[in-house]
C-alpha positions in Angstrom: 0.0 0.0 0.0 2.9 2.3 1.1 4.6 1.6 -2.4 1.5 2.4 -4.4 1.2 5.6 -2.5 4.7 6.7 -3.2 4.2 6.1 -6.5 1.1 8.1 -7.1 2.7 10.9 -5.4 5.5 10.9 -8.3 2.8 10.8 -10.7 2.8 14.5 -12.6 0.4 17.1 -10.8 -2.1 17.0 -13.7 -2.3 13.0 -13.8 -3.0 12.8 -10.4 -5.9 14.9 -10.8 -7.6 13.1 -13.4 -7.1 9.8 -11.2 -8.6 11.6 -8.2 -11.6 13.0 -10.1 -12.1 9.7 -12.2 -11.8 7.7 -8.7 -14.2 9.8 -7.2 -16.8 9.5 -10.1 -16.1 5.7 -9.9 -17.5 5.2 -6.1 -20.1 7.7 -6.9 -21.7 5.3 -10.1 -20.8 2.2 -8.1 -22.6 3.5 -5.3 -25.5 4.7 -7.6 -25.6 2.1 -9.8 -25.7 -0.9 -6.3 -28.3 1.6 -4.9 -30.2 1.4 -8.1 -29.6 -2.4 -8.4 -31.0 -3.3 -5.2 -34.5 -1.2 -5.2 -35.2 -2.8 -8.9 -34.5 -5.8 -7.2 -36.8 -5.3 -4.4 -39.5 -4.0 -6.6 -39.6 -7.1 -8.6 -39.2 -9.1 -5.9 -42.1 -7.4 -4.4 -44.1 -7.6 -7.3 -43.6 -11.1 -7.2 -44.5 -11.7 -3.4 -47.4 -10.0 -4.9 -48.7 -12.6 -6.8 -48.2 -15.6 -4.8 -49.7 -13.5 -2.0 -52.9 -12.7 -4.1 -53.0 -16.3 -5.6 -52.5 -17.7 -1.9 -55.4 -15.9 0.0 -58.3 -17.9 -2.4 -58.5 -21.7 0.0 -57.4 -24.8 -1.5 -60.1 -27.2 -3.0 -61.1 -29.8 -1.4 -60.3 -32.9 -3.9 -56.5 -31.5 -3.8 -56.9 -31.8 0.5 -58.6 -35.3 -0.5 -55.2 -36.9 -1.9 -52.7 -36.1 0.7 -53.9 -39.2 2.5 -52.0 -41.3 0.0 -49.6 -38.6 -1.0 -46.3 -41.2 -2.5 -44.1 -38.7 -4.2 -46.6 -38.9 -7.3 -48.8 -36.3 -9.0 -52.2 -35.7 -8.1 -54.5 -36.1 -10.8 -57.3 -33.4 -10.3 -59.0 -34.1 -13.7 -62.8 -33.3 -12.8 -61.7 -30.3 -10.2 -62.3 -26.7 -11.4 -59.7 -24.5 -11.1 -61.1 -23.5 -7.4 -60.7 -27.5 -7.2 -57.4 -27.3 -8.2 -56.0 -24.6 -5.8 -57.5 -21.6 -6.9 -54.3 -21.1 -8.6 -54.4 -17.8 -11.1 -51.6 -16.4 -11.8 -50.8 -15.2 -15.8 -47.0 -16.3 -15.3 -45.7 -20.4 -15.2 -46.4 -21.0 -11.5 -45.6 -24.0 -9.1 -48.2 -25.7 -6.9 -47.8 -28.5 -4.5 -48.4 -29.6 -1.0 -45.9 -30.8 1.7 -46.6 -32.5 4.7 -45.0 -32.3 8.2 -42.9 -35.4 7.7 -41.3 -33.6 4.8 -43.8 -36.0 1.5 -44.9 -33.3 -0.9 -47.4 -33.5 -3.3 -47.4 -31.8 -6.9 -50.7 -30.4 -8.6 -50.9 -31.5 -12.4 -51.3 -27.7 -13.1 -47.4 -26.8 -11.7 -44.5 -27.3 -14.4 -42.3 -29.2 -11.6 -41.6 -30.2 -8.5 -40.4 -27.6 -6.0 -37.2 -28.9 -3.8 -38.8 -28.7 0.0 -36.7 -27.1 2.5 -36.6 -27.2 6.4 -38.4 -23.8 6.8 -41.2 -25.3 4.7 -41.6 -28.7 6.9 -41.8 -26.2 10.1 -44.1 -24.2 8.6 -46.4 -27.2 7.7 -46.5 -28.6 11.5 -47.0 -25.1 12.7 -49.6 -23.8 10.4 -51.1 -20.3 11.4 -53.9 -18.6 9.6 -52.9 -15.4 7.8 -49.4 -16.0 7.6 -46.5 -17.3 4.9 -42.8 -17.4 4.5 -41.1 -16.3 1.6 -37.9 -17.6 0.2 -35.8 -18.6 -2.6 -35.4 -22.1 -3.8 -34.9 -24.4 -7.2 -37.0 -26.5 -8.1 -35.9 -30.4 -9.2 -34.4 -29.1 -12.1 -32.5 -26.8 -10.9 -34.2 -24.0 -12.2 -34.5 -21.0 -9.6 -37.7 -19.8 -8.1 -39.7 -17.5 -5.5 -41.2 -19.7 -3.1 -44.2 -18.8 -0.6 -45.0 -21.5 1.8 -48.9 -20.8 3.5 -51.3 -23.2 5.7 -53.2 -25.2 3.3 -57.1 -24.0 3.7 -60.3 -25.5 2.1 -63.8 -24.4 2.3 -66.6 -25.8 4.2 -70.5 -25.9 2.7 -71.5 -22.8 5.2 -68.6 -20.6 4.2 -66.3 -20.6 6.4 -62.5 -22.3 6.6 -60.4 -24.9 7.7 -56.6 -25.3 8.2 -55.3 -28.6 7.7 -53.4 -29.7 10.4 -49.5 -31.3 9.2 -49.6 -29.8 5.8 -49.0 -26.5 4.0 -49.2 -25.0 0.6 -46.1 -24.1 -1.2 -46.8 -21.7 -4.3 -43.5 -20.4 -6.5 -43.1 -18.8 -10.0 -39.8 -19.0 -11.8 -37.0 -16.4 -11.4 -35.3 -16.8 -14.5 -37.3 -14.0 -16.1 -36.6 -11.4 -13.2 -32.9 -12.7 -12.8 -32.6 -12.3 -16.4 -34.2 -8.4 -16.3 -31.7 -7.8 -13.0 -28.7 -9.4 -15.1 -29.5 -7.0 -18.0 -29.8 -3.8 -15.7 -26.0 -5.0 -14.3 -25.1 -4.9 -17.5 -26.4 -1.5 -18.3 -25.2 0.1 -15.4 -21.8 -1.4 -15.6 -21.4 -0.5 -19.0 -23.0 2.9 -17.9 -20.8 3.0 -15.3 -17.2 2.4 -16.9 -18.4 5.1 -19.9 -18.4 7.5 -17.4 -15.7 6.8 -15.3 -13.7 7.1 -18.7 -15.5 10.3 -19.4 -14.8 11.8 -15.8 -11.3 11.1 -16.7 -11.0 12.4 -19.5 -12.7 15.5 -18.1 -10.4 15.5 -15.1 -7.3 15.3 -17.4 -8.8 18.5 -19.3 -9.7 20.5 -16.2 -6.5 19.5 -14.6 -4.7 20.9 -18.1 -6.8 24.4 -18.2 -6.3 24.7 -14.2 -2.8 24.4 -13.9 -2.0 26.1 -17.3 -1.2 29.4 -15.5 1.0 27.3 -13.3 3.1 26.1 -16.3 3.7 29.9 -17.2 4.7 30.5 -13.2 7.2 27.3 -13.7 8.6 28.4 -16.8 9.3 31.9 -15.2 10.9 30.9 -12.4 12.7 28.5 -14.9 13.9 31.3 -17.1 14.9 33.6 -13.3 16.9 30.6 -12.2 18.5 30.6 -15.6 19.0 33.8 -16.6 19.2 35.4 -12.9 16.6 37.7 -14.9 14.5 39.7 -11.8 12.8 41.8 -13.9 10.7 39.4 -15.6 6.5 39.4 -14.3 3.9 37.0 -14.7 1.0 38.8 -16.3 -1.9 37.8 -13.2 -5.3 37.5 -13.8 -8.5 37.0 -11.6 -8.1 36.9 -8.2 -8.4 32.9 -7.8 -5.5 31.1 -5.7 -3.4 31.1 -9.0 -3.3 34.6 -9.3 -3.0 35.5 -5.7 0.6 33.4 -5.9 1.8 35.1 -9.1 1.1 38.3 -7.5 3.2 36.5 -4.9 6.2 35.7 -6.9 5.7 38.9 -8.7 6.3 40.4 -5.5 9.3 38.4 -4.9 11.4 39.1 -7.6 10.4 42.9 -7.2 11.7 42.6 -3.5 14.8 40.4 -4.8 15.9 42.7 -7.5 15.7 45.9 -5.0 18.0 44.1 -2.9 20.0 43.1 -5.9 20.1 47.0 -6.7 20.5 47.7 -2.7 23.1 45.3 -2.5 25.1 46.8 -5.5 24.7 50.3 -4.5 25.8 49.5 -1.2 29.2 47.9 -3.0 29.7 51.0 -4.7 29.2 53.5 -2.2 31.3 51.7 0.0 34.3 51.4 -2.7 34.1 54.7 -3.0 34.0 55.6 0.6 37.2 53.5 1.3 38.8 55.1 -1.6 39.5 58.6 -0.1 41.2 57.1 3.0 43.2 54.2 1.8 44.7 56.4 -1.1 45.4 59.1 1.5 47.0 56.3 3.5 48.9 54.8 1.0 50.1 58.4 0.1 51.2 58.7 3.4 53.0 55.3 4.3 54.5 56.2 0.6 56.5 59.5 2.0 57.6 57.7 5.0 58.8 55.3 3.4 60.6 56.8 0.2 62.3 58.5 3.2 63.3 55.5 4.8 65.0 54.5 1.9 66.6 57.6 0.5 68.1 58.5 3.6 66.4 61.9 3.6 64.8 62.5 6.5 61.4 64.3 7.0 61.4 67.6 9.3 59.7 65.9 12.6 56.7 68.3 12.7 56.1 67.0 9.0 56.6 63.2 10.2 54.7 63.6 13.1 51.7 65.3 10.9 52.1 62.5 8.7 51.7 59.8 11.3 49.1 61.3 12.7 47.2 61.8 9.5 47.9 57.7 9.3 46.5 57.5 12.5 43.2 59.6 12.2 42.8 57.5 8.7 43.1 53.9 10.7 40.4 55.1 12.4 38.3 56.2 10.0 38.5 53.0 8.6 37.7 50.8 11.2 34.9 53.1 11.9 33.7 52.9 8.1 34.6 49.0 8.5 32.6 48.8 12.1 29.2 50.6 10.1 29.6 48.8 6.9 29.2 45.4 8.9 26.1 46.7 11.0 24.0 47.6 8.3 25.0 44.0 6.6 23.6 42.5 9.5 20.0 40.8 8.8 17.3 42.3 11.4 17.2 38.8 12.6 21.1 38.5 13.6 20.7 42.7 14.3 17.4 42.1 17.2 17.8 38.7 17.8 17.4 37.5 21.3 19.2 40.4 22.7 15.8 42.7 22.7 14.8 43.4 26.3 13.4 46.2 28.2 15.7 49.2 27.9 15.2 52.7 30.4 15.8 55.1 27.9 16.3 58.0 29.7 19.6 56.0 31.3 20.8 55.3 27.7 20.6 58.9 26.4 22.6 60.0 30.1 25.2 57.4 29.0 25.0 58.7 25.1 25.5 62.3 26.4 28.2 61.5 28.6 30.2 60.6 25.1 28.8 63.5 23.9 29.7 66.1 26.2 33.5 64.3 25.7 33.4 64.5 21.7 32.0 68.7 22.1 34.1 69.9 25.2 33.3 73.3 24.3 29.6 73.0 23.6 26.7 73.6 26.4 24.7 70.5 26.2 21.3 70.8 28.3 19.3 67.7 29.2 15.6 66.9 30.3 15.2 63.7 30.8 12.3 61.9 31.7 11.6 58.2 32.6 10.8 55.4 29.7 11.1 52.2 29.2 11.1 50.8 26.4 11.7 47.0 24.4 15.4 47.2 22.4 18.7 46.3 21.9 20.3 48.5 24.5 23.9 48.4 22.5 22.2 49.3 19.4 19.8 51.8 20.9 22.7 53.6 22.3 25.1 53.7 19.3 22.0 55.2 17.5 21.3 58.0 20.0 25.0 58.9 20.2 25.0 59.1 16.1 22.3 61.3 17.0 24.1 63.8 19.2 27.7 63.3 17.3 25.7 64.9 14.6 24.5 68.1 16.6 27.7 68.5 18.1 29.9 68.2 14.6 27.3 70.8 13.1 27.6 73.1 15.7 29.0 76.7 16.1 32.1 76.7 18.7 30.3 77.6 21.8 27.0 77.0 20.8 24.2 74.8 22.4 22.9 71.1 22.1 18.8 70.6 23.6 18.1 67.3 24.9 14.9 66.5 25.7 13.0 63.2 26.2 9.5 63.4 27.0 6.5 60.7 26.5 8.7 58.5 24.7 9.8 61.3 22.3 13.3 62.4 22.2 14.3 65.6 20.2 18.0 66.6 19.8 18.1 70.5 18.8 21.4 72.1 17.5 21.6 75.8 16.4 23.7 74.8 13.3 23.5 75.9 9.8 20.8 73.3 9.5 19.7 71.1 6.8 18.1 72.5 3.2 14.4 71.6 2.6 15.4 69.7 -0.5 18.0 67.7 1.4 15.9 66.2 4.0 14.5 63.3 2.1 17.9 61.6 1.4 19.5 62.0 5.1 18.9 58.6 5.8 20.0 57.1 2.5 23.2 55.4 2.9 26.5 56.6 2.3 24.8 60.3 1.6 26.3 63.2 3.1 25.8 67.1 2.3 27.8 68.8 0.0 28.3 71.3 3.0 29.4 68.0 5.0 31.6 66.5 2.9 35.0 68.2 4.4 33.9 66.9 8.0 34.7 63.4 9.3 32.3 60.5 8.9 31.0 58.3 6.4 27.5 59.2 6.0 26.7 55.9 7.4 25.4 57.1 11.0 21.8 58.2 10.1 20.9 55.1 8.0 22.1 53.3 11.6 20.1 55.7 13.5 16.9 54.9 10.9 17.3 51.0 10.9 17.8 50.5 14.9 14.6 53.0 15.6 12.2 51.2 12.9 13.7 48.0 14.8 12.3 48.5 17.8 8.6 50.2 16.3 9.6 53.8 16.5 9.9 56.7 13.6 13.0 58.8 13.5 13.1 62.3 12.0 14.6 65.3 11.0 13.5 68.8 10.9 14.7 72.8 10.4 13.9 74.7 13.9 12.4 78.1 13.6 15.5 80.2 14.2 18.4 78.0 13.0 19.6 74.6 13.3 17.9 71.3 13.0 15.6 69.3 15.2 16.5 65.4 15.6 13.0 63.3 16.7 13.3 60.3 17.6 9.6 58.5 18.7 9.7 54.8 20.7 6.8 52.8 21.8 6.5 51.7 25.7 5.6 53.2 28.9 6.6 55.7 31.8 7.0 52.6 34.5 9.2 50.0 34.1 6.9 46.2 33.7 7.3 43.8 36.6 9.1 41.4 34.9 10.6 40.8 31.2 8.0 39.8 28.6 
């Protein structure tokens, strides 16, 4: 059973389809066609207890009751008896009539076309007789031939009317079955022949609906076919309806949409970062260059020149591993980025520890803080590299002895600086990667610190963004879901 499973499950899609559907229509005209079977059946059969019945309710004559006294296996002779005489015995079918006795000796009226074979139920019937009652059955007669058999006291009528069962004896009346076995063969026939038309018509059916239904999934396989081949992700399955089918193209269409912006993501990111790495290792290179042509020539460099050279090789080190340090948090998925680090977070302890780096980086600065409490669900490394992006920002773009605003209220922290600010038509690109100002472009950085900033707030369900103030400078939001009380315990 296991085997035959496994191999209709490698059957193709569409063939076992049109075996399902054709095995399905099979039990349904087996189990009409059995249905319909049996109630002919019953309705000839009834038609036939029918007859006896009717034929068996008219009382036996009383010359046939006359010869059961020296009943020997032979046939009576009723020649002088009227058909009453003779049983009462009308039917317009060849009928069987004949009397049994309790000790099992039957007796066969001249009228009936053989001798029926008695059984036991007919014997203890006839010692048991009761008025108004019969068995039915099926039997054969000598012959062999098959026939409906109804077995009934055996009755005669007296001068004043009324009736008499005979005690030790009983009636048996039967008609052939080969007519109604015949008709039920036939109607097999019929229905079998019915039957196996249809089953090959519900295949063939199956086989064509299977081909029509899972047509537009042969143009899905053939385009993920040519993607796989061609790496092609700008190819689109035309979708139409909105059945299952098209639902799953719109799907895949949606896939390779998502797959080829990360293609283009993925490449921009490349680029930019080439070209970010560019400026310092050729100013690095150029460096190590002049020490070491001076190495080798024997000319030495003036030592304020050497020491500005090493610590222009210093400053670019650094740059690098901080590009380096940025370029592998972005590549991180949110998965590996979140992970199972998330936890409850007091954010107003995070921005202290962020402004405490701050206050370092911008000695000269006056940074003012209002701080207070919430807690919130995040990754409290990530959280706190993003809010010190956040302040590194106000406190490279502002005026020497000018003023950083801190404020974190209701879960919304704003950073204000009174900088030169940031142009209207710039705002939409500050959190691309790798973007920077023209105006920003002499400054330290990589242009990598906002897209961090962007990607660790969205983590944790809050918006981040940016805005001119009134008077000057620019106006850092950053918004984070939670609450002003710590929970009682970790979710």
């Amino acid at each position: 059973m296991k085997g035959l499973f496994r191999r209709f499950r490698s059957l193709p899609l569409r063939s076992r389809l049109a075996l399902l559907v054709a095995a399905a229509v099979a039990f349904a005209v087996a189990a009409v066609s059995v249905t319909c079977w049996f109630i002919v059946q019953g309705k000839l059969y009834d038609e036939l207890n029918n007859e006896l019945q009717s034929s068996a309710n008219r009382p036996q004559g009383g010359k046939l009751v006359s010869t059961i006294s020296n009943c020997n296996g032979s046939e009576v002779d009723p020649s002088g008896q009227s058909p009453t005489d003779a049983g009462g015995f009308r039917a317009q079918f060849e009928s069987y009539l004949q009397v049994v006795t309790a000790d099992g000796e039957s007796c066969v009226a001249s009228v009936s076309p053989g001798k029926i074979e008695v059984a036991g139920s007919d014997t203890d019937f006839a010692k048991n007789p009761v008025a108004g009652h019969g068995t039915f059955r099926d039997g054969t007669d000598t012959k062999g031939n098959p026939v409906r058999v109804l077995t009934v006291p055996l009755m005669i009528s007296n001068p004043d009317g009324t009736t008499t069962i005979i005690k030790d004896a009983a009636t048996m009346y039967a008609v052939p079955l080969k007519g109604t076995n015949a008709t039920l063969n036939e109607l097999a026939l019929v229905l079998l022949l019915v039957g196996g038309i249809g089953v090959l018509g519900a295949g063939a059916a199956g086989l064509w609906v299977a081909r029509a239904g899972l047509r537009p999934v042969d143009k899905l396989t053939e385009t993920v076919e040519h993607v796989a081949r061609t790496e092609d992700l700008t190819v689109r399955i035309p979708v139409e309806g909105n059945d299952e089918i098209a639902r799953l193209s719109e799907s895949f269409n949606s896939m390779t949409a998502s797959l080829a912006s990360s293609r283009e993501l993925q490449q921009q990111l490349i680029a930019d970062a080439g070209h970010e790495l560019r400026t310092p290792l050729t100013s690095l290179r150029t460096n190590i260059e002049l020490l070491t042509r001076s190495e080798e020539t024997g000319r030495p460099i003036p030592p304020a020149d050497r020491k500005a050279l090493l610590a222009s090789v210093t400053a670019q080190m650094t740059e690098l591993a901080a590009l380096i340090g940025d370029l592998q948090t972005l590549s991180r998925s949110d998965e590996a980025h979140a992970g199972d680090r998330v936890e409850v977070v007091a954010l107003q302890d995070t921005v202290e520890a962020a402004l405490r780096r701050a206050r370092l980086r911008g000695p000269e600065l006056t940074i003012t803080a209002d701080l207070e409490p919430w807690f919130v669900r995040a990754e409290p490394s990530a959280l706190e590299r993003a809010i010190v992006n956040i302040l590194d920002n106000a406190v490279k773009f502002s005026p020497p002895g000018g003023t950083v605003d801190v404020g974190l209220h209701a879960g919304e922290l704003s950073v204000r600086d009174h900088g030169p600010g940031i142009p209207t038509d710039e705002l939409p690109h500050v959190f691309d990667r790798f973007w920077r100002s023209p105006d920003a472009r002499a400054l330290p950085g990589s242009g990598l610190g906002l897209s961090i900033v962007a990607r660790t707030v969205q983590q944790a369900g809050g918006e981040v963004s940016l805005r001119p103030a009134e008077d000057g400078g620019t106006i850092a939001t950053v918004r984070l879901p939670g609450a002003p009380a710590a929970p009682p315990e970790l979710p």
